[in-house]
Phi, psi and omega in degrees: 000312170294009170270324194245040180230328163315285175312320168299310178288344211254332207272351197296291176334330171284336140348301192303310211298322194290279194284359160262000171310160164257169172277139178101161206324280178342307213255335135347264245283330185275349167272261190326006169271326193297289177353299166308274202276022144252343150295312186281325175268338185312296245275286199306342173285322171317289199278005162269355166262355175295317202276322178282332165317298197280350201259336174262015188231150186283146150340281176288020181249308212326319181291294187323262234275012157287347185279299193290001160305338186266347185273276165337300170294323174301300171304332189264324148337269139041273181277359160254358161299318208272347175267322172301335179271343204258301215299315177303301167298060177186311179243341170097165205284311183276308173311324199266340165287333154293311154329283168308336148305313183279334173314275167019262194309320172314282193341298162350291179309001174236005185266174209285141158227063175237143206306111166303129196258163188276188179258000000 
């Protein structure tokens, strides 16, 4: 469980790096720092709530709430591109990636954080 609220809060931050870049080599190399280390805690939070999903869902449910997992992120994907696009045409482009760094960065914060017990 401290993996994956760790892994949750670690992936926000990197966020920050993508809309404070400069033009040019620097701002390269300061995008792919960001990329990398929000892809790499993005990647450990994924599978540790998948692991967390399993380990807390009855049997017999685990097919329902792997559909509706697959189901939520597939419909909510969509809509927040399409909210990131209007946020973007309205406010420009750096403003709605700091928004969104900080949503990020949020997120952590709802997710559960007490020790899971054995069965």
């Amino acid at each position: 469980m401290r993996v994956l609220w760790w892994a949750s809060l670690l992936r926000g931050p990197w966020n920050f790096l993508i809309p404070l870049a400069t033009p040019g080599l620097a701002g390269l190399v300061q995008c792919g720092i960001g990329f990398a280390g929000l892809l790499f805690f993005a990647a450990m939070a994924n599978s540790t709530m998948a692991s967390y999903r399993q380990l807390t869902t009855p049997n017999h449910l685990m097919s329902r709430v792997s559909t509706l997992w697959v189901f939520a992120t597939t419909v909510a994907q969509p809509l927040f591109i399409l909210v990131g696009g209007l946020m973007a045409a309205q406010l420009g482009s750096r403003v709605t990636l700091v928004v969104s760094a900080i949503l990020v960065c949020g997120t952590a914060f709802l997710l559960p954080r007490q020790e899971i017990t054995g069965p």
